[in-house]
C-alpha positions in Angstrom: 41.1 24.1 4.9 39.1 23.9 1.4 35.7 25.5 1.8 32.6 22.6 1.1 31.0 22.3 -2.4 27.3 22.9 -1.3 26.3 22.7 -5.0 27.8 18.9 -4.6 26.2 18.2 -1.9 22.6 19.8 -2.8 23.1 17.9 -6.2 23.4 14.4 -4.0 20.6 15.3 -2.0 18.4 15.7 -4.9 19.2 12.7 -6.6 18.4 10.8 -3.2 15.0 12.0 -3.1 14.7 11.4 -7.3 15.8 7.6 -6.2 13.1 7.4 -3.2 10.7 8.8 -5.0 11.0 6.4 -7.9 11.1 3.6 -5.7 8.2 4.4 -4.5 6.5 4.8 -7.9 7.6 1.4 -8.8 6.6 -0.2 -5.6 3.3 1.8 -6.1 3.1 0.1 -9.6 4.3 -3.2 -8.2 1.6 -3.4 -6.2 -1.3 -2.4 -8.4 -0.2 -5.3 -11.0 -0.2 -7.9 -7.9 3.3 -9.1 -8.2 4.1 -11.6 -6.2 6.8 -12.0 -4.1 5.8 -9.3 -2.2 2.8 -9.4 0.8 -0.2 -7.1 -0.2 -1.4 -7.5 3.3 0.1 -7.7 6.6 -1.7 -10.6 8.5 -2.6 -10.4 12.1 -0.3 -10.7 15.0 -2.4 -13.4 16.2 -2.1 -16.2 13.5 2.2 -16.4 14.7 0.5 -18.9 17.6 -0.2 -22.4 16.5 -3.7 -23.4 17.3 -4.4 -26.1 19.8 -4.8 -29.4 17.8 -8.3 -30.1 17.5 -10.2 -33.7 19.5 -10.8 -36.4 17.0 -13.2 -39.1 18.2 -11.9 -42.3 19.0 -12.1 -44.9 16.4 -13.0 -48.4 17.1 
C-alpha cells in the first residue's frame, strides 16, 4: 500500500482556504460598491403573506 502525500494534501487544504478567503474579500467588496444582483438586506419573514386586499367604497 503507497504511504499518503500529506504535503499534497496540506498544499490542497491551503489553497481551499486562499479560495474562501478571497471569496469573501470580493463578496466583502461586492457589497461595499452596492452591486446589484445580490440582496443587501434580508427582508422580514412576514412580508412572504399577501396582505388582505384593502375595502374600496362603493361607487355610484
Amino acid at each position: 500500500m503507497p504511504s499518503p502525500n500529506y504535503g499534497y494534501e496540506k498544499r490542497q487544504k491551503e489553497l481551499a482556504k486562499k479560495r474562501k478567503k478571497e471569496d469573501k474579500l470580493k463578496a466583502k467588496a461586492d457589497r461595499k460598491a452596492g452591486v446589484p444582483g445580490e440582496p443587501e438586506q434580508q427582508q422580514p419573514a412576514g412580508d412572504d403573506v399577501p396582505s388582505a386586499p384593502t375595502a374600496q367604497p362603493p361607487q355610484s
